[in-house]
LUMDOVO-520294 format. One record per residue (C-alpha): residue number from 0; residue in three letters; x, y, z. Coordinates in steps of 0.25 Angstrom, whole numbers, plus 5000, padded with zeros to 4 digits. Layout:
(NUM, "ALA", (X, Y, Z))
...
//
This chain:
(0, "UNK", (5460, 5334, 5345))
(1, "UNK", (5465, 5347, 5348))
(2, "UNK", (5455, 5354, 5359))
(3, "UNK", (5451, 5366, 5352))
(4, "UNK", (5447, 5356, 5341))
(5, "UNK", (5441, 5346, 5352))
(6, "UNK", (5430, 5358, 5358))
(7, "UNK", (5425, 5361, 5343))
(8, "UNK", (5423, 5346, 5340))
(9, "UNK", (5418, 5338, 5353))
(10, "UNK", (5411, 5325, 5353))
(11, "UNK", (5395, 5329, 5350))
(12, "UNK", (5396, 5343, 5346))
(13, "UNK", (5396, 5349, 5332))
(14, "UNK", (5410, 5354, 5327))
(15, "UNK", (5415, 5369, 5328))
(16, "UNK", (5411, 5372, 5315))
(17, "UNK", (5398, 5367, 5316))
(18, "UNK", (5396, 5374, 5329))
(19, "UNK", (5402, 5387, 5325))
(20, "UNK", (5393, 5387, 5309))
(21, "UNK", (5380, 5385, 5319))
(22, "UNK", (5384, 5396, 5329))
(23, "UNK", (5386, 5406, 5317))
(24, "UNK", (5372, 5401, 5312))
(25, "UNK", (5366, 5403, 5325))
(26, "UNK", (5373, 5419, 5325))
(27, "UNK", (5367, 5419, 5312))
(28, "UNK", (5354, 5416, 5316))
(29, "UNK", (5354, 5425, 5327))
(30, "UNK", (5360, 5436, 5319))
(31, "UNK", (5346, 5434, 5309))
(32, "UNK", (5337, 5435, 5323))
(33, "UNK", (5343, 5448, 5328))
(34, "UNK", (5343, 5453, 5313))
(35, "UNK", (5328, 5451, 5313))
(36, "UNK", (5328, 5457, 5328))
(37, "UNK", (5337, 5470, 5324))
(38, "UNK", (5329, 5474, 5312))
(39, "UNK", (5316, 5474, 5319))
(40, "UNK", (5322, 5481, 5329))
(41, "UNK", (5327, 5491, 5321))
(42, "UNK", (5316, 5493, 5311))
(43, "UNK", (5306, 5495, 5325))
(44, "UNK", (5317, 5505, 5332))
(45, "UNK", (5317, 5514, 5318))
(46, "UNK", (5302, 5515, 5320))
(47, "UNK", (5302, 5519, 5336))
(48, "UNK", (5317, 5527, 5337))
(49, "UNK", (5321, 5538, 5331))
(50, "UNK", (5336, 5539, 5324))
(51, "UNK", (5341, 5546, 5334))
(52, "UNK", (5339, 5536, 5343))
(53, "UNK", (5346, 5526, 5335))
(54, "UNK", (5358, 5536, 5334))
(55, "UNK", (5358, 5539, 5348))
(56, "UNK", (5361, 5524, 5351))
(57, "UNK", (5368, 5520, 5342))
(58, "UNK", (5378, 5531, 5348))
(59, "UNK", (5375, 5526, 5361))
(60, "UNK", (5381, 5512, 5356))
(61, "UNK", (5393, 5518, 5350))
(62, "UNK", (5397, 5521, 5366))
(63, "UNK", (5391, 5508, 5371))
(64, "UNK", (5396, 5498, 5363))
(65, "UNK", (5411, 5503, 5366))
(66, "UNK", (5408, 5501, 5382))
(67, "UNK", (5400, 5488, 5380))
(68, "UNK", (5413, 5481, 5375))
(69, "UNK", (5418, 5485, 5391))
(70, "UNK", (5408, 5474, 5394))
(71, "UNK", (5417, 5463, 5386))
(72, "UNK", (5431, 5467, 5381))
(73, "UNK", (5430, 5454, 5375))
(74, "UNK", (5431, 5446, 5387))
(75, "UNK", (5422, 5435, 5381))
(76, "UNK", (5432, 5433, 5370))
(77, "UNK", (5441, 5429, 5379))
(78, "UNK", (5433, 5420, 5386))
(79, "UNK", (5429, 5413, 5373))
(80, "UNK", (5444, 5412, 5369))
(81, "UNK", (5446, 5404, 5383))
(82, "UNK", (5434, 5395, 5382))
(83, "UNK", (5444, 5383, 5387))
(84, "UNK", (5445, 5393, 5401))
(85, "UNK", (5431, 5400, 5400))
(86, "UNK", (5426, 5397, 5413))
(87, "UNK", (5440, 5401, 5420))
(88, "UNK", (5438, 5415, 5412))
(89, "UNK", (5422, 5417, 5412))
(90, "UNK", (5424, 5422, 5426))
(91, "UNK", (5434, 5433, 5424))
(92, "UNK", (5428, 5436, 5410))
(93, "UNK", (5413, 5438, 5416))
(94, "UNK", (5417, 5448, 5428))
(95, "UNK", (5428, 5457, 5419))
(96, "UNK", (5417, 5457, 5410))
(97, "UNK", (5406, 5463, 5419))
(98, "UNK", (5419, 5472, 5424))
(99, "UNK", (5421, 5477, 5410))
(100, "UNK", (5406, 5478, 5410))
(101, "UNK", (5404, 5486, 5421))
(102, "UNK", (5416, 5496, 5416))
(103, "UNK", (5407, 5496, 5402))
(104, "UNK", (5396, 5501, 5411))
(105, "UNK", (5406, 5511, 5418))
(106, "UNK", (5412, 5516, 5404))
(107, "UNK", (5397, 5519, 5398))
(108, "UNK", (5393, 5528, 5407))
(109, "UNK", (5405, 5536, 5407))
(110, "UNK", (5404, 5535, 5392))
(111, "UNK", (5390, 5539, 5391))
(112, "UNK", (5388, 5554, 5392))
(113, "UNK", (5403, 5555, 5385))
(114, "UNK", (5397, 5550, 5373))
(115, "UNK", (5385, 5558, 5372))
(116, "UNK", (5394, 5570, 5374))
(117, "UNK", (5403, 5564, 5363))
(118, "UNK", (5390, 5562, 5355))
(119, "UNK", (5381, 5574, 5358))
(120, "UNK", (5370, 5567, 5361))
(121, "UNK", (5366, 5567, 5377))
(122, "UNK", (5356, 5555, 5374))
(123, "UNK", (5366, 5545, 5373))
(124, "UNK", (5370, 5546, 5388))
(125, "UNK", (5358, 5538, 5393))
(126, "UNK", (5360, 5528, 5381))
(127, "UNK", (5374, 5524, 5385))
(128, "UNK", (5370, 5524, 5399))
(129, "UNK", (5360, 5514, 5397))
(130, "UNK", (5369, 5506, 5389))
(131, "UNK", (5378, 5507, 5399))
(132, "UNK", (5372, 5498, 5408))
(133, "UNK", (5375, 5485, 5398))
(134, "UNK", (5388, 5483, 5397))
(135, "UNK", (5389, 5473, 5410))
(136, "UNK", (5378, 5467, 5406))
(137, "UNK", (5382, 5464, 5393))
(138, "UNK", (5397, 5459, 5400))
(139, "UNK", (5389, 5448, 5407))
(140, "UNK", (5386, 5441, 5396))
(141, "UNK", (5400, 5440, 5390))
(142, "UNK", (5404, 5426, 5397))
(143, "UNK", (5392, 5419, 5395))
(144, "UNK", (5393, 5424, 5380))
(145, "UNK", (5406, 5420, 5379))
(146, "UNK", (5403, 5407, 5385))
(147, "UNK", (5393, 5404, 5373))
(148, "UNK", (5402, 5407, 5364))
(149, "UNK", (5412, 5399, 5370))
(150, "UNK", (5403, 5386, 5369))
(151, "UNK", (5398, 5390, 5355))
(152, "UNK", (5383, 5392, 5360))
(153, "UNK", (5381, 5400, 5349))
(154, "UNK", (5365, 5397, 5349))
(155, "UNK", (5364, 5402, 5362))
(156, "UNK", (5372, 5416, 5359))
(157, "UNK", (5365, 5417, 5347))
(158, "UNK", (5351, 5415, 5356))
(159, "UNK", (5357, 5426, 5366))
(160, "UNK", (5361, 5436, 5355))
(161, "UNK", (5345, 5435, 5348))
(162, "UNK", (5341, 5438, 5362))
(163, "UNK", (5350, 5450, 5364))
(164, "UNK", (5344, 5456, 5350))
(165, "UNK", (5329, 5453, 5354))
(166, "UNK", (5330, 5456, 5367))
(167, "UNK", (5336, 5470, 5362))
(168, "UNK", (5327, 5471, 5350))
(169, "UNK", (5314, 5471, 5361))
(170, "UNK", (5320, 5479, 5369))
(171, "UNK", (5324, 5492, 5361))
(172, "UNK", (5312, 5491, 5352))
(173, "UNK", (5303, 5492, 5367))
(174, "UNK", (5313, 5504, 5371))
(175, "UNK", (5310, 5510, 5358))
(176, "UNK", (5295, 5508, 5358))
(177, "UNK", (5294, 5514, 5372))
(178, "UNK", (5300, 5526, 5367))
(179, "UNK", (5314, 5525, 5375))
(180, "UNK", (5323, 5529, 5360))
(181, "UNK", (5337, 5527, 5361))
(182, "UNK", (5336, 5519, 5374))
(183, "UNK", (5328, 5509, 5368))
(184, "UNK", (5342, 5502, 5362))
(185, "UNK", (5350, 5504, 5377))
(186, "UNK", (5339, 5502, 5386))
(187, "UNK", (5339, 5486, 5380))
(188, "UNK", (5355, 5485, 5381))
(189, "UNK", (5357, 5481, 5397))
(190, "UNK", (5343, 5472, 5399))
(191, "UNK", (5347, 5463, 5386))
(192, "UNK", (5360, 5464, 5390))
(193, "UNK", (5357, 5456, 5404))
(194, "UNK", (5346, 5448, 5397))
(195, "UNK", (5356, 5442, 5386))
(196, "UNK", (5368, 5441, 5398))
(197, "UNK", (5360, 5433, 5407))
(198, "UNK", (5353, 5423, 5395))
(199, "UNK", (5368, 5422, 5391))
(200, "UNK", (5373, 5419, 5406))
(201, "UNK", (5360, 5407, 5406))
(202, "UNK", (5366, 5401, 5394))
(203, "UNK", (5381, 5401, 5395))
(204, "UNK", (5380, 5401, 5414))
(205, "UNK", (5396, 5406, 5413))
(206, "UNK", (5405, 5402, 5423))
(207, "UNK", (5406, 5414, 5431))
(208, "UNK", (5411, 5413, 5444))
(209, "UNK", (5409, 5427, 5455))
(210, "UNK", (5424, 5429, 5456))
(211, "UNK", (5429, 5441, 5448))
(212, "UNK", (5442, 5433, 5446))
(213, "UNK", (5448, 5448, 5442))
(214, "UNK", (5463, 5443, 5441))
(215, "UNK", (5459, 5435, 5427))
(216, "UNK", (5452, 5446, 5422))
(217, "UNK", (5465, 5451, 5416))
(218, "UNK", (5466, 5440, 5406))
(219, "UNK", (5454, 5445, 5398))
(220, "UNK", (5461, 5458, 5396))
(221, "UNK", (5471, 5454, 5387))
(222, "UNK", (5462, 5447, 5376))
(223, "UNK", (5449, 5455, 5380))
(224, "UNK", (5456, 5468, 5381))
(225, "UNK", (5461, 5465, 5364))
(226, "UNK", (5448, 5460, 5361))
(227, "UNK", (5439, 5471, 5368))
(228, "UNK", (5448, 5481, 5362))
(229, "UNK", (5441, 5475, 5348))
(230, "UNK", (5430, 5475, 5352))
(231, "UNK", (5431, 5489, 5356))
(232, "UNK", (5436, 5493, 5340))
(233, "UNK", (5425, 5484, 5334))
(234, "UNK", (5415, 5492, 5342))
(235, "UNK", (5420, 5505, 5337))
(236, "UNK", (5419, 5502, 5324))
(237, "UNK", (5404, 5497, 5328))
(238, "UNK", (5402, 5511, 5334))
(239, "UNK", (5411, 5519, 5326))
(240, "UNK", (5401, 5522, 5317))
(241, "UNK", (5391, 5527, 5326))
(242, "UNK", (5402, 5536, 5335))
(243, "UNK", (5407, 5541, 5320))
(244, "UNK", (5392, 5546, 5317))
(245, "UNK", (5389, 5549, 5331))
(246, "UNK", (5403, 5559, 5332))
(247, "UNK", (5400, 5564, 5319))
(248, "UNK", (5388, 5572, 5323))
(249, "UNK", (5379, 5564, 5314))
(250, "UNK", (5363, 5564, 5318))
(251, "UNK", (5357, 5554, 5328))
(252, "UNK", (5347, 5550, 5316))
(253, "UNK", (5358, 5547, 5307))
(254, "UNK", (5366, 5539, 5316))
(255, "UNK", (5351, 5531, 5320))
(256, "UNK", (5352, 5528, 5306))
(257, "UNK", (5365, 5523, 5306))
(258, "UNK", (5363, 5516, 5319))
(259, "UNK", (5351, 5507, 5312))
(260, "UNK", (5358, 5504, 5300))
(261, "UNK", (5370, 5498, 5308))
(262, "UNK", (5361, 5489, 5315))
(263, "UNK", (5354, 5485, 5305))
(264, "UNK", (5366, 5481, 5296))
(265, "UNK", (5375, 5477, 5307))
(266, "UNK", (5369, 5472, 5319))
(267, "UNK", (5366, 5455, 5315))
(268, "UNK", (5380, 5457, 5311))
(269, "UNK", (5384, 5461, 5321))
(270, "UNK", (5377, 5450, 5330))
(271, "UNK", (5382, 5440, 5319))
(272, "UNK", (5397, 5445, 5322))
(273, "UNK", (5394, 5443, 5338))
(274, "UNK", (5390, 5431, 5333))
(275, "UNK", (5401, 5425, 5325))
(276, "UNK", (5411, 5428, 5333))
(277, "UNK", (5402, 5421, 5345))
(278, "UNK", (5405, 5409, 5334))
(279, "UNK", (5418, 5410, 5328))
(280, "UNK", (5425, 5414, 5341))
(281, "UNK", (5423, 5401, 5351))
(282, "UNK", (5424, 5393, 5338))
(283, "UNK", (5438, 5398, 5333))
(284, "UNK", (5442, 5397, 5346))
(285, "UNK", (5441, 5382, 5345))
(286, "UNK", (5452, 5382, 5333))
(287, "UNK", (5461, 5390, 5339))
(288, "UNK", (5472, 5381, 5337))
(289, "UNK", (5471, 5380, 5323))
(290, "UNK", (5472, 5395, 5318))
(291, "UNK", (5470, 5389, 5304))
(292, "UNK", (5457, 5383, 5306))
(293, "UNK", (5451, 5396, 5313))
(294, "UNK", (5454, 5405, 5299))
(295, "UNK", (5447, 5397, 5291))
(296, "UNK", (5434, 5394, 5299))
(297, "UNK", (5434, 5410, 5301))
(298, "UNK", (5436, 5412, 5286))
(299, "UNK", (5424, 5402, 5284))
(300, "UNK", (5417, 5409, 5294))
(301, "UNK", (5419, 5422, 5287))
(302, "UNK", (5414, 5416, 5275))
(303, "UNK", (5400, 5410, 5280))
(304, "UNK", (5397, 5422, 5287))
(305, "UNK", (5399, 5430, 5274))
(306, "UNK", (5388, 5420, 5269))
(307, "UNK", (5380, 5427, 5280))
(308, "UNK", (5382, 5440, 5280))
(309, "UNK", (5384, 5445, 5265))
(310, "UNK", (5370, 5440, 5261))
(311, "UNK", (5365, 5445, 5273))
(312, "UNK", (5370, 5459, 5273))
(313, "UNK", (5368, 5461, 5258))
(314, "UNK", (5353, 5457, 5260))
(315, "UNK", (5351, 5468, 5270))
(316, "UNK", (5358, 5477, 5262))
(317, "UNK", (5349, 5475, 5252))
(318, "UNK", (5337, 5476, 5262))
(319, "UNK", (5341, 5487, 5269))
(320, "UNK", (5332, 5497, 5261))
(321, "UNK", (5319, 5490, 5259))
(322, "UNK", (5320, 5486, 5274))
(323, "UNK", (5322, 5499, 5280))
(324, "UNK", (5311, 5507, 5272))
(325, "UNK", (5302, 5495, 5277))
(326, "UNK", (5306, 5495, 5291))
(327, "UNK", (5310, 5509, 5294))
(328, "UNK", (5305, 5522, 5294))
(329, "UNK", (5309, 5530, 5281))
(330, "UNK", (5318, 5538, 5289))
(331, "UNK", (5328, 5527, 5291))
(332, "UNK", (5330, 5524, 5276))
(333, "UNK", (5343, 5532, 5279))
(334, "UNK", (5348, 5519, 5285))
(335, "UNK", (5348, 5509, 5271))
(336, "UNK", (5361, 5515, 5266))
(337, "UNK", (5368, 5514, 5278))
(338, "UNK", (5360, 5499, 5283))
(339, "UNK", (5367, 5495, 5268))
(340, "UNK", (5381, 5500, 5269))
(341, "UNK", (5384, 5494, 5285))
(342, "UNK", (5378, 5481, 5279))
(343, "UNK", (5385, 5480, 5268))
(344, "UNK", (5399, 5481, 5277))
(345, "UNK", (5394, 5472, 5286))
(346, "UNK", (5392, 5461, 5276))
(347, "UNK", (5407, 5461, 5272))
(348, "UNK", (5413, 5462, 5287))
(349, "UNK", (5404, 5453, 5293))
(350, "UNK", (5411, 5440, 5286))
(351, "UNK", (5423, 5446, 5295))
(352, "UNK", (5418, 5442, 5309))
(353, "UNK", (5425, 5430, 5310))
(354, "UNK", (5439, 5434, 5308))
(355, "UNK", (5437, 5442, 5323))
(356, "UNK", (5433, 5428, 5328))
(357, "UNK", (5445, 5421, 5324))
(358, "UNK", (5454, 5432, 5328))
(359, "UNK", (5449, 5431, 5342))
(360, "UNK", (5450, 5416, 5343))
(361, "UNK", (5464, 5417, 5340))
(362, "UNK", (5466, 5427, 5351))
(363, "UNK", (5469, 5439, 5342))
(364, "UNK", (5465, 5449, 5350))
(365, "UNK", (5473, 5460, 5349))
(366, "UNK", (5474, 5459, 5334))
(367, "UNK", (5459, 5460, 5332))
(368, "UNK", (5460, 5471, 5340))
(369, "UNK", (5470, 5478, 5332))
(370, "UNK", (5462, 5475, 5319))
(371, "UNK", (5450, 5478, 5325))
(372, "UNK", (5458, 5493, 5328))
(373, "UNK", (5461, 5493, 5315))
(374, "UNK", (5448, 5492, 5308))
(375, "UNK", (5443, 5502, 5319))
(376, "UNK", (5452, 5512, 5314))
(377, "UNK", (5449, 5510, 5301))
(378, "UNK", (5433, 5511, 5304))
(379, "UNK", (5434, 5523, 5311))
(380, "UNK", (5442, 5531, 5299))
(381, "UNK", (5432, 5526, 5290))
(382, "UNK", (5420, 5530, 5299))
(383, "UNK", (5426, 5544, 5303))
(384, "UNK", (5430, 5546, 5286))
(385, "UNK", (5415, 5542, 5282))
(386, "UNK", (5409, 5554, 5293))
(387, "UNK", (5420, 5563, 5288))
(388, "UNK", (5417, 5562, 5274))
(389, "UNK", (5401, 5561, 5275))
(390, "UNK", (5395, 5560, 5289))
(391, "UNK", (5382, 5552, 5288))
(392, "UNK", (5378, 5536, 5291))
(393, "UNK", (5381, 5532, 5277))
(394, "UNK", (5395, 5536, 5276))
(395, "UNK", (5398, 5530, 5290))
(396, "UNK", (5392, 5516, 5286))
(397, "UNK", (5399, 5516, 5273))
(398, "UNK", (5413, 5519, 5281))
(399, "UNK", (5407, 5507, 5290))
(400, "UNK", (5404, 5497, 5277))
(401, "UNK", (5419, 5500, 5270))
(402, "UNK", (5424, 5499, 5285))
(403, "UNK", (5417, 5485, 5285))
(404, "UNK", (5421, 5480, 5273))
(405, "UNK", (5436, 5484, 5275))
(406, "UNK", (5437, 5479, 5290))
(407, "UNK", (5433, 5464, 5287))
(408, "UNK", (5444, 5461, 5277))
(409, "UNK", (5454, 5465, 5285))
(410, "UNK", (5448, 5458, 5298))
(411, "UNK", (5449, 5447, 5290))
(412, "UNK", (5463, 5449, 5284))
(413, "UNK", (5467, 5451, 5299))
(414, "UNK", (5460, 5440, 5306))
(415, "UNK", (5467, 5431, 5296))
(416, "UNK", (5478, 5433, 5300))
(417, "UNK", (5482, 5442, 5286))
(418, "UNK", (5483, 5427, 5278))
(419, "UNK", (5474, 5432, 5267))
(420, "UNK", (5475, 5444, 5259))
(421, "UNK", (5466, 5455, 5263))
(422, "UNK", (5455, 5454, 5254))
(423, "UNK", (5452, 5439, 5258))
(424, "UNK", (5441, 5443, 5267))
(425, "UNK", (5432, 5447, 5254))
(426, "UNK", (5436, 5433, 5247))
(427, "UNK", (5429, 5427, 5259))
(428, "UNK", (5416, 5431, 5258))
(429, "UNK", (5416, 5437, 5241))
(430, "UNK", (5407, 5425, 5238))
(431, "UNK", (5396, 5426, 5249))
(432, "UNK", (5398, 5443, 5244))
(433, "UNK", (5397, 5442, 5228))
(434, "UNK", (5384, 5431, 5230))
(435, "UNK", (5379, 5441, 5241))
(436, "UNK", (5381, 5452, 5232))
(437, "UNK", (5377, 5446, 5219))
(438, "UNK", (5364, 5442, 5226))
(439, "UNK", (5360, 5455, 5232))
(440, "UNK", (5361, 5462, 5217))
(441, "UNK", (5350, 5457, 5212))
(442, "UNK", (5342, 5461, 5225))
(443, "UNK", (5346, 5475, 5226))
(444, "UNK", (5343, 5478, 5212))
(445, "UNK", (5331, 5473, 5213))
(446, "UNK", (5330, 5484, 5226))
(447, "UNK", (5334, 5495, 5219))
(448, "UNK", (5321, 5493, 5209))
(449, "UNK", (5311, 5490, 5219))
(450, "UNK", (5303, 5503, 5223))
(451, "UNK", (5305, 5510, 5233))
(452, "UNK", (5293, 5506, 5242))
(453, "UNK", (5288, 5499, 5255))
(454, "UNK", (5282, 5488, 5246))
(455, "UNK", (5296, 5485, 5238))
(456, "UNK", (5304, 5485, 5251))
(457, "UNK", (5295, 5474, 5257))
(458, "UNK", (5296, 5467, 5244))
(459, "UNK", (5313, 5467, 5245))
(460, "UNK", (5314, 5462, 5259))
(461, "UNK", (5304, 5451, 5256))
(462, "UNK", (5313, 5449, 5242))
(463, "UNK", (5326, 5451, 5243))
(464, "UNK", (5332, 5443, 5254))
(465, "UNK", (5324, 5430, 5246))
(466, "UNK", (5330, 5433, 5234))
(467, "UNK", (5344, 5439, 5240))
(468, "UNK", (5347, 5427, 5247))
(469, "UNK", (5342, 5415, 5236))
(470, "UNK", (5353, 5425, 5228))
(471, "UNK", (5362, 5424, 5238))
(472, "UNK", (5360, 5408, 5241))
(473, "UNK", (5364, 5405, 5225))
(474, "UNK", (5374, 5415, 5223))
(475, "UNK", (5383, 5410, 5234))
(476, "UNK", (5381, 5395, 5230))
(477, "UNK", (5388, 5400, 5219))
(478, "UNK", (5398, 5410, 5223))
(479, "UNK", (5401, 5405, 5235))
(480, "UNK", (5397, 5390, 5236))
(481, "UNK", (5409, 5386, 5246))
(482, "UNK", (5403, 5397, 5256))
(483, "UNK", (5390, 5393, 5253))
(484, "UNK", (5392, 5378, 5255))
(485, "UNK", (5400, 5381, 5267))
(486, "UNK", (5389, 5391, 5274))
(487, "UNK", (5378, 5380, 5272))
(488, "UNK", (5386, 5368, 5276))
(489, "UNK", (5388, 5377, 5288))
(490, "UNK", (5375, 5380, 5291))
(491, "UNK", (5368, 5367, 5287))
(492, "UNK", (5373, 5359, 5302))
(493, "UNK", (5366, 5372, 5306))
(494, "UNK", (5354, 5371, 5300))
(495, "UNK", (5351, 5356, 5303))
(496, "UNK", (5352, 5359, 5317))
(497, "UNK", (5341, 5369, 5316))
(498, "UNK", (5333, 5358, 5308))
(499, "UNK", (5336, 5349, 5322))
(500, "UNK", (5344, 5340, 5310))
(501, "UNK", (5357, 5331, 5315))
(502, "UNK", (5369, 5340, 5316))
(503, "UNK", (5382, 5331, 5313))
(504, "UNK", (5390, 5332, 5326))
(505, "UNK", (5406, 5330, 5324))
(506, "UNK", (5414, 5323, 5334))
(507, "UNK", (5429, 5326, 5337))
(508, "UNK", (5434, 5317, 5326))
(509, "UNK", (5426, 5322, 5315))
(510, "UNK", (5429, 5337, 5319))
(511, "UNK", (5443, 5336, 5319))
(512, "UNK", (5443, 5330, 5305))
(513, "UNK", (5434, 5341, 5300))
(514, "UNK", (5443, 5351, 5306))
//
């Protein structure tokens, strides 16, 4: 048996795809905690901040996020895609990256008083200063991550990320109620940054040796230098939007607003997108020499997480309303429309996500980064058109949904290798879409007639998600039955573990046969 095989399917240990479907469950069930955790900390921030203070940091971000990716310029995806070699590159790995680091550090607090010149807002100096202080910190936790990754011990990342959300949670809504405003978000950032690095150094002890070993540091550069560069485009077009509003002259309050409908629409997904390429990456690399066999398990990945997502999404689109007149103050009712539209393009780009994992496990580096500057392009003429034609939140997060909806297609048409037609994306997932949709029709009709009072909303939020997904569950039984059939014969091995039930182990034999 071919080795690559052999590693997925020992003697005593469930089969890769077993082992991939529960580390996805386990990302999945992280990314329903840290909703949980992200909307109370949202709905208590509205109550003790301010939008300027929102606005303020979510400028501040749009300057950090960019100097954060000096911490790791992808270094741990090239220790995962050694994983035969990882303890002769963990070294090297761990001390470029607290190099890097350290050069982040450098970089910010050049940057800082640049960008509130840039910005014309003093304040955010101290903000980015503070934030400043994280990016080592965050680089040491890049070979123990990449380690877990590497094992697929996805439990234990999925454990690590519900600890970075609660930890930060506690800590900004402290910061706020004591008063501090926009430092309630940075002031967090460097203490859970070292709490997370040394939890993740306990769980994965890394092979790190005291040499530097500076001579192999020049054969990350090739592969980290492409895949940093990507990183770099994804987070300008993660930022892009707020550097658009923030150049543009639009009010701090408008961009808070802005800010907290972002995170609210975006940020499980977000975590969700951490988390499958934490799955898809380690497992794809165990096919890598059978390049057939990797398309297919990514486009039925694509297709179970669009099982995921699309109901997900429409049922906070529908939600969005009733549950920020419940939870907010009136003045933040601004944020629905803009909550609804960001959602709404999240729900088609988010079936994507695997496609960049398969990429990456067949060492395309420099392609993704050429698609990933392409789509940059694109994003920034469609954000810069929406600000010149109507300034204002609602314009820039419609730019951001049709900017979603066009850039997963053709991620998909490109990570495939262009053998499907372009439109073959949105044949993927039409089935979990139309049941999705056809179920959320009846819901939001029955929205629009409720009247608008505090008594109603509670009533839909109790409602709705009842009905919605009993909807849902019958509709795709009979739109989709193969996805649907699939996605529970993938999750049952899952759920009899949970139930302490026997799961079927599969030994080398039988693994080859089923593959």
């Amino acid at each position: 048996m071919p080795s690559h095989l052999h590693s997925a399917a020992t003697v005593g240990k469930p089969s890769l795809r077993l082992r991939t479907t529960s580390g996805i469950i386990w990302f999945a069930l992280q990314s329903v905690a840290t909703r949980g955790v992200a909307l109370l900390q949202q709905f208590v921030l509205v109550w003790l901040l301010a939008k300027e203070d929102f606005g303020l940091i979510g400028l501040a971000y749009s300057v950090s996020m960019f100097v954060n990716l000096l911490a790791n310029p992808g270094i741990d995806g090239v220790l995962i895609q050694r994983q035969r070699q990882f303890r002769h590159w963990a070294t090297p790995g761990f001390w470029l990256g607290m190099a890097t680091g350290l050069a982040g550090t450098l970089v910010m607090l050049v940057a800082a008083p640049l960008a509130a010149w840039a910005y014309g807002r003093t304040e955010l100096t101290g903000l980015i200063l503070v934030l400043a202080i994280a990016p080592p910190l965050q680089a040491l936790q890049i070979v123990s991550r990449a380690s877990l990754q590497m094992e697929m011990r996805i439990k234990q990342l999925a454990m690590l990320g519900i600890l970075t959300s609660l930890l930060t949670a506690a800590l900004t809504i402290a910061g706020a109620a004591l008063g501090l405003g926009a430092y309630s978000f940075v002031l967090p950032v460097p203490i859970v940054s070292i709490v997370v690095a040394v939890a993740g150094w306990r769980l994965a002890r890394p092979p790190i040796r005291p040499r530097l070993e500076v001579s192999r540091w020049k054969y990350f550069i090739g592969d980290s230098a492409a895949l940093g560069g990507t990183r770099v485009l994804q987070t300008l077009v993660m930022q892009g939007d707020y550097i658009g509003l923030g150049l543009a002259g639009i009010a701090d309050a408008a961009i808070g607003t802005y800010f907290v409908a972002y995170k609210l629409s975006t940020q499980t997904f977000l975590l969700m997108a951490n988390g499958v390429s934490s799955v898809m990456f380690p497992s794809l690399n165990h096919l890598a020499l059978d390049p057939e066999l990797q398309l297919r398990s990514t486009r039925r990945a694509t297709r179970l997480l669009a099982m995921v997502a699309i109901p997900f999404c429409l049922l906070q689109i529908l939600l969005a309303g009733p549950l920020i007149r419940l939870a907010c103050p009136p003045s933040w009712e601004d944020a629905i429309l803009p909550l609804q539209l960001l959602t709404a393009g999240m729900m088609l780009n988010a079936p994507c996500w695997p496609m960049q994992s398969l990429m990456m496990s067949q060492r395309r580096f420099g392609e993704l980064f050429c698609v990933a500057l392409r789509y940059t392009i694109v994003f920034a003429a469609m954000i810069a058109f929406a600000l010149v034609v109507r300034p204002g939140i609602v314009s820039v997060a419609t730019a951001v949904m049709l900017w979603y909806t066009w850039s997963a297609p053709y991620l998909y048409w490109h990570a495939a290798r262009r053998k499907y037609p372009f439109y073959e994306y949105f044949a993927e997932i039409h089935r979990p879409l139309g049941a999705g949709l056809a179920a959320a029709l009846p819901c939001g009709i029955s929205l629009s007639r409720l009247a608008d009072t505090a008594i109603a909303d509670a009533i839909a939020l109790a409602a709705v998600p009842v009905v919605f997904t009993f909807l849902f569950v019958v509709l795709t039984r009979r739109m989709a039955r193969e996805d649907f059939n699939d996605f529970c014969a993938q999750v049952a091995p899952f759920w009899n573990r949970l139930r302490g039930l026997a799961v079927p182990r599969v030994d080398s034999a039988q693994s080859k046969v089923r593959r």
